[in-house]
TORPA-4810 file (N, C-alpha, C, O; in nm, 3 decimals):
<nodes>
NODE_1_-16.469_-7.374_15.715_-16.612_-7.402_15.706_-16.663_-7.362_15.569_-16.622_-7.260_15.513_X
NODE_2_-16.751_-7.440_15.519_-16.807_-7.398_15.397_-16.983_-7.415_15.402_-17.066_-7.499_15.439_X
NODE_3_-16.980_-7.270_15.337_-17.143_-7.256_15.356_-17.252_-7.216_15.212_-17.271_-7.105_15.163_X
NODE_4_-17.312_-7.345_15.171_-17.411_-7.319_15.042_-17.497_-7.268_15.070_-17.571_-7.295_15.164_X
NODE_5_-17.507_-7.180_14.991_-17.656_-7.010_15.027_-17.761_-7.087_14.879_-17.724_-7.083_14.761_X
NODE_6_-17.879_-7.146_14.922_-17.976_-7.139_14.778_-18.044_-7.030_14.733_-18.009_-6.926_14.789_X
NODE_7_-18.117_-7.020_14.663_-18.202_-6.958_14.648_-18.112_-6.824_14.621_-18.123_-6.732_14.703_X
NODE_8_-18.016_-6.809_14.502_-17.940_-6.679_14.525_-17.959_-6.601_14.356_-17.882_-6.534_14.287_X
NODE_9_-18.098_-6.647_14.337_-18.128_-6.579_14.161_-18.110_-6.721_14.045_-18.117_-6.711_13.923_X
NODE_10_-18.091_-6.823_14.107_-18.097_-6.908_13.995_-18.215_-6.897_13.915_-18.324_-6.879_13.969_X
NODE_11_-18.200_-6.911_13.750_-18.261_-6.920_13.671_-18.312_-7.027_13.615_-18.219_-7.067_13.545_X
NODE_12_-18.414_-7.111_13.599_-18.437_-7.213_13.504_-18.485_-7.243_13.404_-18.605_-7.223_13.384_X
NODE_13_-18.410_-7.297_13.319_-18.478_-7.278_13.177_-18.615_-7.302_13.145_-18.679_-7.255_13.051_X
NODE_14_-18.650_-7.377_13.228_-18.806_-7.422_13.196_-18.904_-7.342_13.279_-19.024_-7.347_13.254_X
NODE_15_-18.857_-7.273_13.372_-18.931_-7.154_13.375_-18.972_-7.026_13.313_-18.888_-6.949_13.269_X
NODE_16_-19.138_-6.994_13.307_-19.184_-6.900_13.253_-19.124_-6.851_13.135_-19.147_-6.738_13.092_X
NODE_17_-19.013_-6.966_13.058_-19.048_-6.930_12.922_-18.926_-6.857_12.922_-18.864_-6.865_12.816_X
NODE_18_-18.862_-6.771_13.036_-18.769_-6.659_12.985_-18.647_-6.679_12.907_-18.600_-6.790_12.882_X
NODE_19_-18.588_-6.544_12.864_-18.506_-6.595_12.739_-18.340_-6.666_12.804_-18.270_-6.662_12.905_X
NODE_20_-18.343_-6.719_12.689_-18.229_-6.816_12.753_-18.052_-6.745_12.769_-18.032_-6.658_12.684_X
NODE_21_-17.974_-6.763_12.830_-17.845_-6.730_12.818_-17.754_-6.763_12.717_-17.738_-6.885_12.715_X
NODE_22_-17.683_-6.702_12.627_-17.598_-6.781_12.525_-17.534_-6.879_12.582_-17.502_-6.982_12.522_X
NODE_23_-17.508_-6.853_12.715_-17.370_-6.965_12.747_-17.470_-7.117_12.796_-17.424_-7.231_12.795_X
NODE_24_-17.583_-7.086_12.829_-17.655_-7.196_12.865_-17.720_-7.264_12.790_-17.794_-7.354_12.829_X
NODE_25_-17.697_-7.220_12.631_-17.778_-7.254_12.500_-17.713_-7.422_12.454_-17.765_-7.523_12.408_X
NODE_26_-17.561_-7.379_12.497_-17.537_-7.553_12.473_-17.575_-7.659_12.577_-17.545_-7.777_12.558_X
NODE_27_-17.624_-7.628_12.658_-17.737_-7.703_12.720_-17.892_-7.759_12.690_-17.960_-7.861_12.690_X
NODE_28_-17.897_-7.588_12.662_-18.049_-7.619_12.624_-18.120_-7.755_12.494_-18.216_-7.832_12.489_X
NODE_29_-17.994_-7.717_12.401_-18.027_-7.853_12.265_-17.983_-7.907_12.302_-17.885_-7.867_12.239_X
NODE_30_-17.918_-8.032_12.399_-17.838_-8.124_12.443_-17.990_-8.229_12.473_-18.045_-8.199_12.579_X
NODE_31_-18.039_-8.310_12.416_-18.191_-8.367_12.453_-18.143_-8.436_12.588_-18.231_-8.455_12.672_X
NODE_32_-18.003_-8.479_12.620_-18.002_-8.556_12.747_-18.017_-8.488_12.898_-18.039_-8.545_13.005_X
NODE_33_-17.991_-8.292_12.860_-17.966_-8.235_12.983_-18.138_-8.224_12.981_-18.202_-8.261_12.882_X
NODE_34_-18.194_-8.176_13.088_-18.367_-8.174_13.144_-18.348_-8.030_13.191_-18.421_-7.954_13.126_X
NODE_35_-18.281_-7.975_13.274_-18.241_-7.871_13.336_-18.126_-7.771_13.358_-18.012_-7.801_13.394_X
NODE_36_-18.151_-7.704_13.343_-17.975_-7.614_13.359_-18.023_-7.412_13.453_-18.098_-7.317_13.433_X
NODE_37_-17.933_-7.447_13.537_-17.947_-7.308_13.664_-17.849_-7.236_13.614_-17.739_-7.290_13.602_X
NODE_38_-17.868_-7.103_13.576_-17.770_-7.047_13.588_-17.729_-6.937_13.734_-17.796_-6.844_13.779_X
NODE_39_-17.584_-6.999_13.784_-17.531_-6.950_13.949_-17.576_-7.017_14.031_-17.613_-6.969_14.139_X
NODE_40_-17.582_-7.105_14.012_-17.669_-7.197_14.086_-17.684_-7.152_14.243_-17.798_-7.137_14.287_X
NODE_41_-17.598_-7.135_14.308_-17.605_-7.155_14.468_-17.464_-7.018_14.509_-17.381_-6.987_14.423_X
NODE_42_-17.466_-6.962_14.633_-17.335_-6.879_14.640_-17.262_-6.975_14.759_-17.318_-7.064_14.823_X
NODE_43_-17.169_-6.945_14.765_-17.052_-7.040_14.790_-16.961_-6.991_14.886_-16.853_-6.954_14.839_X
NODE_44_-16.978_-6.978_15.039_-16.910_-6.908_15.141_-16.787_-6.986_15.174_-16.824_-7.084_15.238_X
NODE_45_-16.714_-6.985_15.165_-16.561_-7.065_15.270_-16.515_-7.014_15.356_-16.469_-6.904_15.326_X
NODE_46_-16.501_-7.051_15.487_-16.416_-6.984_15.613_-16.338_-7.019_15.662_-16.354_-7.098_15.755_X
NODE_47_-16.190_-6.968_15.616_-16.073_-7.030_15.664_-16.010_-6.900_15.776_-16.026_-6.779_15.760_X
NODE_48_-15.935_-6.968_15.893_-15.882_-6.865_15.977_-15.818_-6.728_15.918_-15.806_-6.616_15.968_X
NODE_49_-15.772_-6.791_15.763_-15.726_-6.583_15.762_-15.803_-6.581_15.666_-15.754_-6.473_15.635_X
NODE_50_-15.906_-6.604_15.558_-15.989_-6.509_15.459_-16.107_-6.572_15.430_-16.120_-6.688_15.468_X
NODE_51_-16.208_-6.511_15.361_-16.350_-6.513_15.351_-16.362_-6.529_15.192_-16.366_-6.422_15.132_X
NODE_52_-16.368_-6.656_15.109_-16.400_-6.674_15.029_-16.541_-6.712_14.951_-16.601_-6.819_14.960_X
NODE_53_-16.576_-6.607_14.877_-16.688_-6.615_14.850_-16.742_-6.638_14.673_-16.687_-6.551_14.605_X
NODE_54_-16.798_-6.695_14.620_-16.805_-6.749_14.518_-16.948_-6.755_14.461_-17.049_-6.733_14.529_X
NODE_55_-16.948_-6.796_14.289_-17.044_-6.901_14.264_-17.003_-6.955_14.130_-16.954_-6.881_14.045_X
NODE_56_-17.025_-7.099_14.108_-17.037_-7.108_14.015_-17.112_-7.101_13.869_-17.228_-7.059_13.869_X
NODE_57_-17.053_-7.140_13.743_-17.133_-7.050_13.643_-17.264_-7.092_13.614_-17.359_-7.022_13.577_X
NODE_58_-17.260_-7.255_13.642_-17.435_-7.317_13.627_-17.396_-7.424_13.608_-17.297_-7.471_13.551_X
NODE_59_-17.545_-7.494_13.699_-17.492_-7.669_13.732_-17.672_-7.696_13.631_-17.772_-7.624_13.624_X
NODE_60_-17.640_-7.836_13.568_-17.710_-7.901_13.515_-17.755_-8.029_13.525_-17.666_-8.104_13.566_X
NODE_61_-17.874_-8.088_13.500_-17.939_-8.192_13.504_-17.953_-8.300_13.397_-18.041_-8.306_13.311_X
NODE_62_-17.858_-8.379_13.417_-17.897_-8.505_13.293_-18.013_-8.567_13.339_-18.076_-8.552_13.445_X
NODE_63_-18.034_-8.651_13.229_-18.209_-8.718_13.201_-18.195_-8.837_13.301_-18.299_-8.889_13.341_X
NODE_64_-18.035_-8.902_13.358_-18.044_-8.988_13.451_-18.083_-8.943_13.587_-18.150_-9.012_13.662_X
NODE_65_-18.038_-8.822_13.617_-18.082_-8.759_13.757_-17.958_-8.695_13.802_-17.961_-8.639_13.912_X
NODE_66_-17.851_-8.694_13.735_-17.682_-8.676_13.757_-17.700_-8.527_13.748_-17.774_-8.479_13.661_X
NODE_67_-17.634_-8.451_13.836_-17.642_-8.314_13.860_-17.428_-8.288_13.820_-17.326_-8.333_13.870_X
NODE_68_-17.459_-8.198_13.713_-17.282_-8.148_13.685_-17.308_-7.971_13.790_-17.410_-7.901_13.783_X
NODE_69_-17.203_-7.946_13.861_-17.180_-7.834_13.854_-17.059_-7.785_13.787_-16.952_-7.838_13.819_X
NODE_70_-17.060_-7.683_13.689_-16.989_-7.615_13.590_-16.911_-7.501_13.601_-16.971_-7.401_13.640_X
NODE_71_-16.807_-7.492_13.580_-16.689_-7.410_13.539_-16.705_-7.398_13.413_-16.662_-7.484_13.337_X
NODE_72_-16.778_-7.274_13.364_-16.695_-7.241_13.195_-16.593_-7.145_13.188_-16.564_-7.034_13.234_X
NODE_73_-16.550_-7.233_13.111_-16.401_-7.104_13.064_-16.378_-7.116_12.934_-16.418_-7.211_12.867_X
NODE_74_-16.281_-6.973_12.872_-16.317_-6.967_12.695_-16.254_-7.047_12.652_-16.289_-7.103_12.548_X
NODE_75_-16.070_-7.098_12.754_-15.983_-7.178_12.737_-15.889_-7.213_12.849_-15.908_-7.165_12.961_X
NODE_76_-15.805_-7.282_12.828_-15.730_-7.329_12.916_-15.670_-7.196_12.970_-15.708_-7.187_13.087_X
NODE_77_-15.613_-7.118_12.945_-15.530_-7.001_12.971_-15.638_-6.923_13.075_-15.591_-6.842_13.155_X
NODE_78_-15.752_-6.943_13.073_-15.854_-6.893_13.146_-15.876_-6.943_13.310_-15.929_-6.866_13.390_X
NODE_79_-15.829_-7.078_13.349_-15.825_-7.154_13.451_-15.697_-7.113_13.525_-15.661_-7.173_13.626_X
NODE_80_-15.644_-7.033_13.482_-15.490_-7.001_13.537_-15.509_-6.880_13.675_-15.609_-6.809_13.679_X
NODE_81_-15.402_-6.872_13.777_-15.447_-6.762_13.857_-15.457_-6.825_14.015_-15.471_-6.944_14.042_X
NODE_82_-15.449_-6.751_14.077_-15.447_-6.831_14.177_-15.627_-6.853_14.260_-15.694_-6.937_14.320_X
NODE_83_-15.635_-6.719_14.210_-15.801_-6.704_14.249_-15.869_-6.794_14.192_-15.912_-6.872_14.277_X
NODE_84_-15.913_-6.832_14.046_-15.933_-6.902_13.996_-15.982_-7.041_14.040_-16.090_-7.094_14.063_X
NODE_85_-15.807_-7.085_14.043_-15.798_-7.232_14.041_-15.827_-7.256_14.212_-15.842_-7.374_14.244_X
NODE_86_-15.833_-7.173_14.300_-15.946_-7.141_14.401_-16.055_-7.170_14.474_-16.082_-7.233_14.576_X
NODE_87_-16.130_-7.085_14.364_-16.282_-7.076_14.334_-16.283_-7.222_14.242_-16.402_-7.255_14.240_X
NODE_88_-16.225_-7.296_14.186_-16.240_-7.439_14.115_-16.231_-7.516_14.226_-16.323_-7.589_14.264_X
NODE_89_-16.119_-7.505_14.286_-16.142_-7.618_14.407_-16.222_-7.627_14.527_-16.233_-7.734_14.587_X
NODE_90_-16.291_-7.495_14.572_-16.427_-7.482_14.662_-16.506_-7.553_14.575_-16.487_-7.672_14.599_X
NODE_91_-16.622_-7.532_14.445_-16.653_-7.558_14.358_-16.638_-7.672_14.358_-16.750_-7.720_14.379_X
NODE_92_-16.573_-7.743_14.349_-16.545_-7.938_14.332_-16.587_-7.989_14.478_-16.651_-8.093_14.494_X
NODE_93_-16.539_-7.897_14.592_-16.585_-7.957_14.709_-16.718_-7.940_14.737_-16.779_-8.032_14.791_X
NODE_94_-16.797_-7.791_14.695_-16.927_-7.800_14.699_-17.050_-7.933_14.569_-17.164_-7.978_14.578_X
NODE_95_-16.961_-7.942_14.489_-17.016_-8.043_14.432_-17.017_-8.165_14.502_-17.127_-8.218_14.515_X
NODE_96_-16.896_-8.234_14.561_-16.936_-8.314_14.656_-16.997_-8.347_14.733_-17.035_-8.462_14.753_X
NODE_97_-17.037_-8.195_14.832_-17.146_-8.233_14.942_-17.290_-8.239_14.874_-17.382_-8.298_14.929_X
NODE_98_-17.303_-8.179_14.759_-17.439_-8.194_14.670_-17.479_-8.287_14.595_-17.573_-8.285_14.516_X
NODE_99_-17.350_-8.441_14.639_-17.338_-8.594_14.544_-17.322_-8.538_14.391_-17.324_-8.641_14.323_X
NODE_100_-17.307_-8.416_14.295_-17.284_-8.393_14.227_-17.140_-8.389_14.103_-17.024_-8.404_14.143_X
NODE_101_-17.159_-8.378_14.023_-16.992_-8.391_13.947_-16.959_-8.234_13.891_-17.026_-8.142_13.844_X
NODE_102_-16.832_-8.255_13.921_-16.737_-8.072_13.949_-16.726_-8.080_13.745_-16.739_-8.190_13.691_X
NODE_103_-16.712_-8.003_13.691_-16.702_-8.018_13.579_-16.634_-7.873_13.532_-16.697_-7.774_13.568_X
NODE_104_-16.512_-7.851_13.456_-16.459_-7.720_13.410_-16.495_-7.736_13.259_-16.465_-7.836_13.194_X
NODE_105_-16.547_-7.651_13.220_-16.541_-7.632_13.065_-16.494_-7.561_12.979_-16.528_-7.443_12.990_X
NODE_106_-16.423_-7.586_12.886_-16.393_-7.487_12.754_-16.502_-7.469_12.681_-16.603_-7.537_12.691_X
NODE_107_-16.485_-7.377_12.604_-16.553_-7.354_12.471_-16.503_-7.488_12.397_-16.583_-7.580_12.389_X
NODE_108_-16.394_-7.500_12.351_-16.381_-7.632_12.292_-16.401_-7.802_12.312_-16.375_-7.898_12.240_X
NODE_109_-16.454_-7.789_12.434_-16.494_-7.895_12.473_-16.637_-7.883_12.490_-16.672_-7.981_12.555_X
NODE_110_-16.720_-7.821_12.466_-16.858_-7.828_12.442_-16.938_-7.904_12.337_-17.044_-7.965_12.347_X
NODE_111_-16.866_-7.886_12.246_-16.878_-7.975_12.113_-16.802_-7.943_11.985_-16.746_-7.833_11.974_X
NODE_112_-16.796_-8.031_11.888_-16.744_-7.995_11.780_-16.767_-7.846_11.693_-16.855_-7.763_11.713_X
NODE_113_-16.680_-7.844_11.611_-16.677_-7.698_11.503_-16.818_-7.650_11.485_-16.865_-7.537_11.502_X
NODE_114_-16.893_-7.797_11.432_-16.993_-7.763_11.340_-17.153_-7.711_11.449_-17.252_-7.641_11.427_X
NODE_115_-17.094_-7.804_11.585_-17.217_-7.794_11.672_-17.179_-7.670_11.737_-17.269_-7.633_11.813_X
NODE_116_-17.070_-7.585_11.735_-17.034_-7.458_11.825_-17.113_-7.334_11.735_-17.195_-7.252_11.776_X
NODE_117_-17.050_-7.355_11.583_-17.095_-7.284_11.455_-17.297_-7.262_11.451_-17.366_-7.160_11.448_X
NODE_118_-17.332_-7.406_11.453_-17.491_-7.390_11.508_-17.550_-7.352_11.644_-17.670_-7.330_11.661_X
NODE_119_-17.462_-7.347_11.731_-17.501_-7.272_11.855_-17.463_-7.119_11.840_-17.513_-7.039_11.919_X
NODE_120_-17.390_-7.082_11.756_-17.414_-6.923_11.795_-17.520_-6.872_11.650_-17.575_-6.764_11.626_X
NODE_121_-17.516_-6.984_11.583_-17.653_-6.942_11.495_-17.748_-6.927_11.560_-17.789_-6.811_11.556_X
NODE_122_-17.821_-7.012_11.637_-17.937_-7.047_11.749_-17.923_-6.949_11.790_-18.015_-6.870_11.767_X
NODE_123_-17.807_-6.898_11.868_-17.829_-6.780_11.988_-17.925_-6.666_11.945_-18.015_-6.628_12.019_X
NODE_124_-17.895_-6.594_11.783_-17.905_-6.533_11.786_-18.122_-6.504_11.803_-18.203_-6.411_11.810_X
NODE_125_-18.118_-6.636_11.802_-18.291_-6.644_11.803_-18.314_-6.714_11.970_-18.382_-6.814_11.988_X
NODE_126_-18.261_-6.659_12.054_-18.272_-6.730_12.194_-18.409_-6.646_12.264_-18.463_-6.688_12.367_X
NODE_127_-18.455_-6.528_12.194_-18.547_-6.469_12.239_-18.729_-6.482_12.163_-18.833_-6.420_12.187_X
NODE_128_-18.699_-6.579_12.081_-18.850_-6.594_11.978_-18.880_-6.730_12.121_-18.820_-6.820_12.179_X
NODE_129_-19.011_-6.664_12.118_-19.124_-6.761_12.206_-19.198_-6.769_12.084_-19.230_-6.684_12.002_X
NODE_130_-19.225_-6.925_12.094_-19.305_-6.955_11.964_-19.455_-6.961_12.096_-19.446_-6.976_12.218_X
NODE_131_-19.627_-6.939_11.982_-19.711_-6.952_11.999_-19.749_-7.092_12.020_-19.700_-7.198_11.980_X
NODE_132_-19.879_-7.056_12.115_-19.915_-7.262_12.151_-19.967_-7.316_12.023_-19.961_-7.436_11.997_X
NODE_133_-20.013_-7.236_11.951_-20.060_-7.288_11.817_-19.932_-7.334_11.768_-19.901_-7.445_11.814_X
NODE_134_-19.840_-7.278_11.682_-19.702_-7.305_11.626_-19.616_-7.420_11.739_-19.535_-7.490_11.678_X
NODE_135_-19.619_-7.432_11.813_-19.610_-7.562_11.914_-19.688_-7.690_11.866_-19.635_-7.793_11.826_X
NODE_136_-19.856_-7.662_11.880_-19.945_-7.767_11.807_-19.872_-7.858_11.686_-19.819_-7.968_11.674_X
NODE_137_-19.908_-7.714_11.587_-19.846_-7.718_11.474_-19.721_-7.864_11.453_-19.734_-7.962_11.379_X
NODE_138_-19.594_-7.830_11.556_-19.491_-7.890_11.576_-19.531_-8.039_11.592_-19.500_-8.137_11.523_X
NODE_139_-19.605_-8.030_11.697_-19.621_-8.156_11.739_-19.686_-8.271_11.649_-19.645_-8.386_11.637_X
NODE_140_-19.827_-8.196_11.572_-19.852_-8.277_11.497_-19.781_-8.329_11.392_-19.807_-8.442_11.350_X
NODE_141_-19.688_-8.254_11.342_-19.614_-8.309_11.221_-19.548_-8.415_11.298_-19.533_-8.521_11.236_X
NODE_142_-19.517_-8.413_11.387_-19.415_-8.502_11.475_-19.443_-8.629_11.444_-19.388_-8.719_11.379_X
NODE_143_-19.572_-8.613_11.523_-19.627_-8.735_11.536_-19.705_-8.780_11.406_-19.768_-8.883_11.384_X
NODE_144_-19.696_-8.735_11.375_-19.782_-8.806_11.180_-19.648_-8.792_11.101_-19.674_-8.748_10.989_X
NODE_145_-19.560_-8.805_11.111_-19.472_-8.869_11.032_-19.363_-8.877_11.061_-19.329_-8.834_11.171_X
NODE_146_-19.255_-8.943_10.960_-19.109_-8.976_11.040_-19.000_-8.883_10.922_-19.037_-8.844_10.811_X
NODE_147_-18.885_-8.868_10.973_-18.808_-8.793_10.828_-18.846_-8.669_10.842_-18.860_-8.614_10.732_X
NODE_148_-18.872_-8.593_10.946_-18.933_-8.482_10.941_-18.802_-8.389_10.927_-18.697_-8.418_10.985_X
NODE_149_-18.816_-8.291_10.857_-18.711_-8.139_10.853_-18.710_-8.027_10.914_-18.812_-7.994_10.975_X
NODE_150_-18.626_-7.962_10.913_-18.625_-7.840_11.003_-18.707_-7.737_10.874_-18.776_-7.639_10.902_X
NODE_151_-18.675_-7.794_10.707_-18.771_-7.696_10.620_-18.879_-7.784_10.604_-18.965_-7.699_10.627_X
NODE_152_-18.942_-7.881_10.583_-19.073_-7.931_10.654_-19.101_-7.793_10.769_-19.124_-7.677_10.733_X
NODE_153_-19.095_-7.826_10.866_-19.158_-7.731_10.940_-19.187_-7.617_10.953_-19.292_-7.558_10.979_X
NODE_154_-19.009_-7.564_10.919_-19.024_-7.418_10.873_-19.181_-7.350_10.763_-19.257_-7.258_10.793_X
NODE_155_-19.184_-7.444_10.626_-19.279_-7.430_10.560_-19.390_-7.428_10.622_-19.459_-7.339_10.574_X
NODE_156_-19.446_-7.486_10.712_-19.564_-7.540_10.778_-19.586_-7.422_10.915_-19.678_-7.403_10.994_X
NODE_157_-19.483_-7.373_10.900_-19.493_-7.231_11.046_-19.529_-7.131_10.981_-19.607_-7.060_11.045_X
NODE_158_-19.496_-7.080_10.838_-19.524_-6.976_10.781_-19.491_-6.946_10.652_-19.392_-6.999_10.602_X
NODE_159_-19.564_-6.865_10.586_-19.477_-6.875_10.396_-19.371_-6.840_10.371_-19.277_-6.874_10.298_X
NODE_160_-19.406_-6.737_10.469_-19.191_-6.653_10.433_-19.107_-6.742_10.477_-19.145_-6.783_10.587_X
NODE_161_-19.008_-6.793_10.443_-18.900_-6.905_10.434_-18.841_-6.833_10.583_-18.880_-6.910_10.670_X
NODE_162_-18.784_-6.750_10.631_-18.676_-6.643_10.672_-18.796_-6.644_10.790_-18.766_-6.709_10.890_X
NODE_163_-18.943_-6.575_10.791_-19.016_-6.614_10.943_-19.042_-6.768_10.940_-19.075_-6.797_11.055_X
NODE_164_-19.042_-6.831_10.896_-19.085_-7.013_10.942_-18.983_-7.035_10.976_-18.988_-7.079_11.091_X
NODE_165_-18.811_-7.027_10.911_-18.698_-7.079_11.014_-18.743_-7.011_11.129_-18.824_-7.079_11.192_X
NODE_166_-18.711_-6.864_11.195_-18.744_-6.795_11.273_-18.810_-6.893_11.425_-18.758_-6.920_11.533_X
NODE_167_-18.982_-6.930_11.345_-18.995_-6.980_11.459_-18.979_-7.084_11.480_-19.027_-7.138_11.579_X
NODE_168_-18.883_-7.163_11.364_-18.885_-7.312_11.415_-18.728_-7.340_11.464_-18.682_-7.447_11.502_X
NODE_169_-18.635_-7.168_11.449_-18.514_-7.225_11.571_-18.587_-7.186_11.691_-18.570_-7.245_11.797_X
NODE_170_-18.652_-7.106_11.680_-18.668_-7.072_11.838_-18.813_-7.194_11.909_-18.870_-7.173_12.016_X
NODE_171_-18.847_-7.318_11.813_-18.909_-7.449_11.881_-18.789_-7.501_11.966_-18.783_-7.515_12.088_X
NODE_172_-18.678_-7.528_11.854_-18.535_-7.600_11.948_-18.512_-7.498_12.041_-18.569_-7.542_12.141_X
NODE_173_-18.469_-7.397_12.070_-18.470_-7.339_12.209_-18.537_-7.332_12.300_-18.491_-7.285_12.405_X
NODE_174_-18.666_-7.376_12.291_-18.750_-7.374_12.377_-18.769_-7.534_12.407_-18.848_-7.553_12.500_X
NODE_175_-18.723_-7.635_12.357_-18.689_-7.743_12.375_-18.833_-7.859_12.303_-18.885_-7.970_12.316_X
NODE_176_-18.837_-7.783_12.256_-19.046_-7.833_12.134_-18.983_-7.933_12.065_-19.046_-8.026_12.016_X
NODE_177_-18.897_-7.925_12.059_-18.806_-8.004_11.945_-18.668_-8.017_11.930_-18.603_-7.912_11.938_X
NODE_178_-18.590_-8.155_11.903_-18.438_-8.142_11.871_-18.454_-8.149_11.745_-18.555_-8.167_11.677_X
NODE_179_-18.369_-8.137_11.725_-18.252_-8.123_11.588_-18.091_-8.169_11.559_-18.016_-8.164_11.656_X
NODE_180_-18.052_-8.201_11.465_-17.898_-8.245_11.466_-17.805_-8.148_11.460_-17.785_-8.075_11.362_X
NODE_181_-17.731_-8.144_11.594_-17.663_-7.986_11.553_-17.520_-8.055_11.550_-17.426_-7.986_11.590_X
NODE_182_-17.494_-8.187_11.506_-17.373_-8.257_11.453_-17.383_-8.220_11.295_-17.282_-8.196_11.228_X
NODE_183_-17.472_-8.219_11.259_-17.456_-8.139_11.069_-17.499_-7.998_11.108_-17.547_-7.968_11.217_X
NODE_184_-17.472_-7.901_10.990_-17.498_-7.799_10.974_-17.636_-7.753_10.950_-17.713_-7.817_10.879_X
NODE_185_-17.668_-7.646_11.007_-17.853_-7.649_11.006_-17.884_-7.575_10.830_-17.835_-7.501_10.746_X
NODE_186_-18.003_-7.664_10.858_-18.039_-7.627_10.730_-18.185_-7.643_10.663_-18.266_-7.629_10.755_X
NODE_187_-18.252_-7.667_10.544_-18.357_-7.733_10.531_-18.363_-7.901_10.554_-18.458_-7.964_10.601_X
NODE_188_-18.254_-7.946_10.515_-18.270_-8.119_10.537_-18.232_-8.130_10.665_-18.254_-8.243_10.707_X
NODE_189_-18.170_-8.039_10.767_-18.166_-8.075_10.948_-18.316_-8.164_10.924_-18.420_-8.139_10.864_X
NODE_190_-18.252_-8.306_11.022_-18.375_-8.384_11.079_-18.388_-8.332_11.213_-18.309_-8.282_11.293_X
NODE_191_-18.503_-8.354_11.215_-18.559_-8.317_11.402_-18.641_-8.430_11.404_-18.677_-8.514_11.321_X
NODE_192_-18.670_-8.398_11.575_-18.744_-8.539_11.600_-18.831_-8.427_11.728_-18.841_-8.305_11.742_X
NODE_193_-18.889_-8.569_11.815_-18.958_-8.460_11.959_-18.831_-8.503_12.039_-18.740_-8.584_12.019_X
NODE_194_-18.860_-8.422_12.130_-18.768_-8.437_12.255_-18.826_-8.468_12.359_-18.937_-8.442_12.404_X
NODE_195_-18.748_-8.520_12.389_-18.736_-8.675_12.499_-18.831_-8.638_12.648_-18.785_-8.552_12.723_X
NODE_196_-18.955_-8.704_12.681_-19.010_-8.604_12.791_-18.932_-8.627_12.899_-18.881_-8.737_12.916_X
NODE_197_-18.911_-8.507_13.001_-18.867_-8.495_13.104_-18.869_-8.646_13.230_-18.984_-8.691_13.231_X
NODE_198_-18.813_-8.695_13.288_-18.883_-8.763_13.398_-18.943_-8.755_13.482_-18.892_-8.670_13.555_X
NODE_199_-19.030_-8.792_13.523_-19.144_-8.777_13.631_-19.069_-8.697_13.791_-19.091_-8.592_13.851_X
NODE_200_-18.974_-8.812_13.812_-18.937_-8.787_13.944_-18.757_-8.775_13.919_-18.682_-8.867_13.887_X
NODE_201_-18.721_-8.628_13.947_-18.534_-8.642_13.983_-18.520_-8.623_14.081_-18.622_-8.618_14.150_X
NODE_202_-18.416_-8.606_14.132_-18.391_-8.542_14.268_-18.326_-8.380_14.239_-18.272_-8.336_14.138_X
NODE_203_-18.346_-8.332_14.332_-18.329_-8.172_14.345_-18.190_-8.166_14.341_-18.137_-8.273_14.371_X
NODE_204_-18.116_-8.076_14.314_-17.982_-8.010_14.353_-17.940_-8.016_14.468_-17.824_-8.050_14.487_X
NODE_205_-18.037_-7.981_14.588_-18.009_-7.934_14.725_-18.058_-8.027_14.765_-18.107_-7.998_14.874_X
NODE_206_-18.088_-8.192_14.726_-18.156_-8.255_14.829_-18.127_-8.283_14.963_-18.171_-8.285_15.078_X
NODE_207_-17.995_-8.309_14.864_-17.847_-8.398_15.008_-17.850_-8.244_15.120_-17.851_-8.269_15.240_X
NODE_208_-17.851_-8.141_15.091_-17.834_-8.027_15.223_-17.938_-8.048_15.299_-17.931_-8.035_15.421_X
NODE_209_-18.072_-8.092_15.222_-18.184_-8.130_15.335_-18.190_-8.276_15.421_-18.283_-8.291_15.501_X
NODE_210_-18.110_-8.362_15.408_-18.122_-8.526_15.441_-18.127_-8.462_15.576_-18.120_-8.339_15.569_X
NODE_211_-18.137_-8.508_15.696_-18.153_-8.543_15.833_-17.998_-8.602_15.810_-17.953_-8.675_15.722_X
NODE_212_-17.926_-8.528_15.943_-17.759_-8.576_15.975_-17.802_-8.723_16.032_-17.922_-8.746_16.041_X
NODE_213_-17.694_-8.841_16.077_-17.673_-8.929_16.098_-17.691_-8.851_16.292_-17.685_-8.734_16.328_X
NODE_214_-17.713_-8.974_16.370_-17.717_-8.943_16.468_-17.582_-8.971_16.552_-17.575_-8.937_16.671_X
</nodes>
C-alpha cells in the first residue's frame, strides 16, 4: 500500500517572499518553471515485511501545467545503494498516481558550466528582497525599452555599482525579471520581464482529490 501525506512543510517560492533554497535556485531562473515545493509530499509504503517512508527533494511546475517530481543527486555515484534506488522507485510510482513525471537529477544535468557557475553566483544573493519601489523601477525600464541590461538596471537601482548589482540579482531571484544565465553575468547580461504566470494550472494533489470511478 502506498500512502501520500500533503501538507508536510512544503515551501513555495512564491510565497511570502521567503528566501529561496540553493538547490531550488535552478528553478527559480528557469522562466518556464511557475512553481517549485520543496519535499513536496511524505511518502508511506506498506509492504508485508517493512515500512517505507520517504520524501522527495521537490517537485515543480512548468508554464504548461506539467508537474516533475525530483530526485537531486550531486552525481551518478549518488543514486547507488539499495535504499536509494528504493526511495527512486516509490518516488516514480508516487509520481504516477499524481499524473506527474519522476525525474532524477545531477548537478550536471541542470545546465551547462556557465549556467551552474551563474547559479552559485545568484545564490549567494538568494536572501536580498528587493523594495516595491526598486520592482517599479524594474518594470518601467522594461517596458519603455528593448536591449535592456543587467548594468542598465543595476545603474538605475543605485550609484554604487556593487549595491545596484545587489538588488538587481536579487530582482532575478525573486522572479521580477530573467536574465541569460547561458552567458556569463555581467553588465551586458540582457534581461527581459518574465513570463506571467497562468491564470489556471492544476494543483499537484488534484488527481488524490478526483472522485474514484464507481
Amino acid at each position: 500500500m502506498m500512502r501520500i501525506e500533503t501538507g508536510c512543510g512544503a515551501s513555495d517560492m512564491d510565497a511570502d517572499r521567503r528566501p529561496i533554497d540553493s538547490v531550488m535556485l535552478a528553478d527559480v531562473v528557469r522562466p518556464d518553471i511557475v512553481k517549485t515545493l520543496a519535499y513536496p509530499f511524505r511518502l508511506t509504503v506498506l509492504t508485508p515485511d517493512t515500512v517505507a517512508i520517504s520524501r522527495p527533494g521537490r517537485a515543480r511546475q512548468h508554464a504548461d501545467g506539467i508537474w516533475d517530481i525530483v530526485d537531486p543527486r550531486m552525481d551518478g555515484s549518488a543514486c547507488a545503494g539499495d535504499a536509494v534506488r528504493r526511495d527512486m522507485i516509490h518516488h516514480g510510482l508516487a509520481a504516477a498516481a499524481l499524473g506527474a513525471r519522476h525525474v532524477v537529477e545531477t548537478r550536471d544535468a541542470i545546465g551547462s558550466s556557465i549556467f551552474r557557475a551563474n547559479l552559485e553566483r545568484l545564490a549567494i544573493y538568494r536572501t536580498i528582497v528587493p523594495t516595491h519601489s526598486q520592482q517599479a523601477i524594474a518594470q518601467r525600464m522594461l517596458a519603455s525599452r528593448s536591449g535592456l541590461t543587467l548594468g542598465d538596471l543595476a545603474d538605475a537601482l543605485h550609484p554604487h555599482p556593487s549595491n545596484g548589482f545587489t538588488i538587481a540579482f536579487g530582482l532575478v531571484i525573486g522572479r521580477f525579471v530573467s536574465v541569460d544565465m547561458e552567458t556569463v553575468l555581467g553588465r551586458d547580461s540582457l534581461i527581459s520581464p518574465t513570463p506571467p504566470v497562468p491564470v489556471r494550472l492544476p494543483g499537484l494533489f488534484d488527481r488524490l482529490r478526483m472522485p474514484r470511478a464507481a
